[in-house]
C-alpha atoms as one frame of an Amber mdcrd trajectory, in Angstrom:
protein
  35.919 -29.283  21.681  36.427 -30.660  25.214  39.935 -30.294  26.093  40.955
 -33.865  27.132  39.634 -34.541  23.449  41.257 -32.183  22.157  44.324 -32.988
  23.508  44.172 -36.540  22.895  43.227 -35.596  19.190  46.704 -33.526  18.483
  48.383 -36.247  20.268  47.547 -38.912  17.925  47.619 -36.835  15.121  51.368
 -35.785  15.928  52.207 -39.180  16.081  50.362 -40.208  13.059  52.773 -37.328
  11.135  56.123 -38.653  12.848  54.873 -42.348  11.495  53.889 -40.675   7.732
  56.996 -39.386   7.533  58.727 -43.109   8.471  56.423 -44.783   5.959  58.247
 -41.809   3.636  61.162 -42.666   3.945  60.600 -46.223   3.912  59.032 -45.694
   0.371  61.998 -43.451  -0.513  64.341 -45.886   0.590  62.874 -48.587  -1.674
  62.016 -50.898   1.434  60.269 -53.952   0.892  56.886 -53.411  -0.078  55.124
 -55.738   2.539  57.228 -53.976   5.021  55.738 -50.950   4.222  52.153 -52.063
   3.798  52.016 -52.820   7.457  53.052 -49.510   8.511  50.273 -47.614   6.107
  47.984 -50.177   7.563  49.201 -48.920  10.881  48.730 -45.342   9.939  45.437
 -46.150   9.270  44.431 -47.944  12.406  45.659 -44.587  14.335  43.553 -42.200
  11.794  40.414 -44.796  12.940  41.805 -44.068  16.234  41.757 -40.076  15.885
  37.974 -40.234  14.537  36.883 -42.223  16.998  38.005 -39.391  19.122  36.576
 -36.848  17.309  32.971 -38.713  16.937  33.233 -39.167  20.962  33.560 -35.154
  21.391  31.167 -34.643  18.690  28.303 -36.895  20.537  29.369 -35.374  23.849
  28.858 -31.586  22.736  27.375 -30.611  19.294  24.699 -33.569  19.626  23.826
 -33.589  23.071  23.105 -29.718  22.440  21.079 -29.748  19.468  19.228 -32.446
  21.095  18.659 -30.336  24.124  17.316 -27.535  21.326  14.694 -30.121  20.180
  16.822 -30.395  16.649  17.072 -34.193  17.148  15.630 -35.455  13.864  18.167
 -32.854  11.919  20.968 -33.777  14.270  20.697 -37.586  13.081  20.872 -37.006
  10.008  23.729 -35.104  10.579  25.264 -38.090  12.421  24.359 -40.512  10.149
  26.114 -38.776   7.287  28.574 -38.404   9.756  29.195 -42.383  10.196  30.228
 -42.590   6.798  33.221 -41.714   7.407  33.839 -43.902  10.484  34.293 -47.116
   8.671  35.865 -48.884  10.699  33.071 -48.251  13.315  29.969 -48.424  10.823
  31.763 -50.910   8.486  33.168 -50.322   4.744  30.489 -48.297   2.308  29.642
 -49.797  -0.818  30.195 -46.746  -3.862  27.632 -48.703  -5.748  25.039 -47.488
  -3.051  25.948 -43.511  -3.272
């Protein structure tokens, strides 16, 4: 993993545990509900974040090098099933379709 990835990665996913653990003790606390919709919502929208990371490094190393070993067609396959779970990049998948 390239290490400004990386380190943006852990960074996000540090704060993404500090947050969980607020949405926990929102929950615990018996806050209002729509209160603590927004923040899972939140949570999510960093996770996206964190992937988006993750499929940047992923591109920018493991696929750029198969491709340069003339694995291309396996290595989009490999990215394809890869997308799925990157929905908020590729959009929502449909269960009935799997």
């Amino acid at each position: 993993m390239k290490p400004l990835h990386k380190k943006d990665a852990l960074n996000r996913l540090k704060t993404v545990r500090g947050h969980l653990d607020a949405v926990i003790a929102m929950v615990d606390d018996e806050r209002y509900c729509p209160d603590v919709m927004k923040q899972v919502s939140a949570l999510q929208g960093s996770l996206e974040k964190v992937n988006r990371v993750l499929l940047q490094n992923h591109v920018e190393t493991c696929v750029l090098h198969a491709v340069e070993q003339g694995r291309s067609g396996q290595i989009v396959d490999e990215l394809m099933e890869t997308l799925r779970y990157t929905p908020a990049i590729t959009g929502p998948t449909n269960q009935e379709d799997q």
